[in-house]
C-alpha positions in Angstrom: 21.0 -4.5 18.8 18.5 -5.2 16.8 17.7 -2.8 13.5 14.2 -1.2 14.3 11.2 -2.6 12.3 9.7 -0.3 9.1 6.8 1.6 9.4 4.0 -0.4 8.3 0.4 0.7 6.8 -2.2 -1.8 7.5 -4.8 -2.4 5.1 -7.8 -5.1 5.9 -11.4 -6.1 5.3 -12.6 -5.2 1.8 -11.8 -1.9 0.4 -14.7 0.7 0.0 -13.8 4.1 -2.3 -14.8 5.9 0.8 -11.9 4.2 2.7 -9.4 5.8 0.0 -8.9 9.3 1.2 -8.8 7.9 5.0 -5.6 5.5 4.1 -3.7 8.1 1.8 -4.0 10.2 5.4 -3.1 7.5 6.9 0.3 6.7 4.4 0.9 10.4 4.5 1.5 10.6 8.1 3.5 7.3 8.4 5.8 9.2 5.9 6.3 12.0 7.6 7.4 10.6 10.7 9.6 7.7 9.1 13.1 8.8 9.6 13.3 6.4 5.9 10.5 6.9 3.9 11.6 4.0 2.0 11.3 1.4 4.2 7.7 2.0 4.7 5.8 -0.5 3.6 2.1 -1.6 3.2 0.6 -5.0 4.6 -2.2 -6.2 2.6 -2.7 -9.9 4.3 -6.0 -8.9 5.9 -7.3 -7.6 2.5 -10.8 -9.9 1.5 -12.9 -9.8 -1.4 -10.3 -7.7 -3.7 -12.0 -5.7 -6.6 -10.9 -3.0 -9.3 -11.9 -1.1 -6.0 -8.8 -2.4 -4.2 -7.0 -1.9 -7.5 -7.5 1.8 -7.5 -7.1 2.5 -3.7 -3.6 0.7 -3.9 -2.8 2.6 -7.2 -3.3 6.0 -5.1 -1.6 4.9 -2.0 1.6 4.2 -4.6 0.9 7.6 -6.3 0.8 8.9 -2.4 3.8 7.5 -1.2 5.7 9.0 -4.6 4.6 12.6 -3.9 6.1 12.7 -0.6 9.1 11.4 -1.3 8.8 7.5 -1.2 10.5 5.7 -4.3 8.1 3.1 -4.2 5.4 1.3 -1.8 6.4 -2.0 -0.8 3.7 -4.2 -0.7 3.7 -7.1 2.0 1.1 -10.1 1.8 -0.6 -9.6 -1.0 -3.4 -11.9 -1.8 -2.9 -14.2 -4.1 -6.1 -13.0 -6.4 -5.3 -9.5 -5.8 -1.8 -9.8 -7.3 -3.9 -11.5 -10.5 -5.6 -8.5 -10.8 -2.7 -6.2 -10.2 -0.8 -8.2 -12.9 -4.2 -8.0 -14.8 -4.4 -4.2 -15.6 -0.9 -3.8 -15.7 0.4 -2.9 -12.2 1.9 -6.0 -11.1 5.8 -5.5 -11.9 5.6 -2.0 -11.6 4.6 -2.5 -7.3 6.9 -4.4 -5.0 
């Protein structure tokens, strides 16, 4: 038997601060109905055009995931020029 697949937030197109609140709803209820919070993780292949904007929504979907009990976000298919500008302000080792 196969071990079932982590919960998996979805984030695509480019990132508006409006969009924010909608995907911290969004992580929050993943959470809560994750039997492992930890294993939930956050698939940013679709993501174009990233900005500070992305930046900052991904810095409050980590800050998110902590409150409710998450260790840590893992990030899945990051764009290559988003992870330059995660490593740029500092965030880059500190998200998986």
């Amino acid at each position: 038997m196969e071990a079932p697949r982590p919960a998996a937030l979805i984030v695509a197109g480019h990132l508006t601060r409006d969009a924010v609140p909608r995907l911290c709803a969004e992580l929050e209820a993943l959470l809560a109905g994750s039997p492992d919070p930890a294993a939930v993780h956050c698939d940013l292949s679709g993501v174009v055009h990233p900005d500070l904007t992305t930046v900052e929504a991904i810095a409050r979907l980590c800050l998110t995931a902590r409150r409710k009990g998450a260790p840590n976000l893992r990030l899945h298919g990051t764009p290559p020029e988003l992870r330059a500008l995660l490593d740029m302000v500092g965030l880059g080792e500190t998200l998986t």
